[in-house]
N, C-alpha and C positions, 0 to 999 in steps of 0.2 A: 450310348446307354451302358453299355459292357464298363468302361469308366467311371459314370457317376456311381454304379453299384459297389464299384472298388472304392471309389473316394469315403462313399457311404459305408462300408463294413472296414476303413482303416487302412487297408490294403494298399491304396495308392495316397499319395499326399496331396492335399489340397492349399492352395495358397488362400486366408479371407483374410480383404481389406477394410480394415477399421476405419471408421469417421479420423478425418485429419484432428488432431491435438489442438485445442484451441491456443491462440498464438498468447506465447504471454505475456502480461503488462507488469516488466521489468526491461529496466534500465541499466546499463550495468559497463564500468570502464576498469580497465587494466592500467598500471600506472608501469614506465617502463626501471625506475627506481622503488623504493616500498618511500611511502610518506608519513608522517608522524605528526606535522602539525599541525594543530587546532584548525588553522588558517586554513589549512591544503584541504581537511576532510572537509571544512563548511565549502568550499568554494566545487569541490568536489561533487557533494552532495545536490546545489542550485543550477551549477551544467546536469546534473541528473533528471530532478525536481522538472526544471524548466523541457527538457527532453520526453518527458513521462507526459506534463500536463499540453503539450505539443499533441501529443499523440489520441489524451484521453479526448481534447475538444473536436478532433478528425472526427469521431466515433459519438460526440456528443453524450459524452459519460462523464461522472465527475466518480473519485471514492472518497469513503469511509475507514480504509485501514491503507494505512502507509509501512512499509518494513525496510530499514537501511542494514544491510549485512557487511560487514567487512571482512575481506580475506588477511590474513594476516601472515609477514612470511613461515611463521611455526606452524601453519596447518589450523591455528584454530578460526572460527567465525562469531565473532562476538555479533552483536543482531540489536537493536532499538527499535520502538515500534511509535507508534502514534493512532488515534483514533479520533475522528470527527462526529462531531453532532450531526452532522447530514453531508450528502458528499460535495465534494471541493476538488479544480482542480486548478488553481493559484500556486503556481512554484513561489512566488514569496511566503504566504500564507502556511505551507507545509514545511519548507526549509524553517519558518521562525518557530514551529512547534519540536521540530527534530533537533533544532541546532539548542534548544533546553537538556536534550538527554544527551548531545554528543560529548559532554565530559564527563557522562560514568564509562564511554567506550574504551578498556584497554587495548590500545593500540601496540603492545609491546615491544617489538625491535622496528615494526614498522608495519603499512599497511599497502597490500600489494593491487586489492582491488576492490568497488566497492560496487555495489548493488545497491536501486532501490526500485520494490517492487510496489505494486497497487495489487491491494488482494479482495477486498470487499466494494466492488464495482456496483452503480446504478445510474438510473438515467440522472442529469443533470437540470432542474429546472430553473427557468428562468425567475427572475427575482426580482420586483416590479419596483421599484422606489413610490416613495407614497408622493402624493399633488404639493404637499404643503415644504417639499426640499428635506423634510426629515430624515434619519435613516429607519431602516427597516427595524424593528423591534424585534423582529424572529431572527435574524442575523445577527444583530448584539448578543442575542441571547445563545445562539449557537456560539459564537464567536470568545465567551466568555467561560461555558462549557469546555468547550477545546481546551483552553488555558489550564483550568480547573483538572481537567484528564493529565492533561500533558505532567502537568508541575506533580497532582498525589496520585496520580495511578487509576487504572480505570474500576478499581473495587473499591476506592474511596467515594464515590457516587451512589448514588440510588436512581434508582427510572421507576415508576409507577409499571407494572405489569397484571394485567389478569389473572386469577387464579381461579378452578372451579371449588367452588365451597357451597354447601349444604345448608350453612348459615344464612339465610337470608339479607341480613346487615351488610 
């Protein structure tokens, strides 16, 4: 007792242990050279992709935001991102929407590591194909979405949202 009343008025020091960190969903390789070309980052990138969507189907999660970082040897991290219609975790699927924005990436004298991380995780649902061998109509439409994001940016869209208004109409 004579301790906890110490612990409690500061006097003696208390160790608390926080919840573990949740582990995070990133990917990430070191190159033992810096690399530079186009070839190396996509190929780079799809051992990642492939490595990431590996890990999300363990856990039966797909995402919604994709982010590839590169280290660069000057210190800087230039960053590209990607955003889905609903979550996905297809490493071809995500590498052919990143590999549209990896030539605004300056890769300057070279690039020493790269990262890619899943930041907006959810559950994964399954996706029924219709009787008649069609494809899914909600999948084309995600799928076309994505492109649309990928290619003008994600402010170049609209989404229908709720608003509260007094206006009846």
């Amino acid at each position: 007792p004579g301790r906890r009343r110490e612990q409690a008025g500061g006097a003696a020091e208390e160790a608390i242990a926080g919840p573990m960190p949740a582990r995070p969903w990133e990917e990430g390789r070191r190159f033992t050279e810096p690399i530079a070309a186009p070839e190396d980052l996509t190929r780079a990138l799809a051992w990642l992709a492939g490595r990431l969507a590996r890990r999300l189907g363990q856990e039966g999660l797909g995402a919604r935001r994709f982010v590839a970082r590169f280290s660069r040897v000057d210190g800087a991290t230039p960053a590209i991102g990607i955003a889905t219609a609903r979550p996905v975790r297809e490493a071809g699927y995500v590498l052919k929407l990143l590999a549209g924005k990896l030539e605004s990436v300056d890769h300057g004298f070279g690039v020493e590591a790269v990262a890619l991380a899943a930041e907006a995780r959810g559950p994964l649902s399954a996706v029924q194909a219709a009787l008649d061998g069609r494809p899914d109509a909600a999948a084309d439409l995600a799928a076309t979405l994505d492109a649309l994001i990928a290619r003008l940016g994600e402010a170049a869209l609209w989404r229908p949202a709720p608003v509260g208004s007094h206006v009846p109409e």
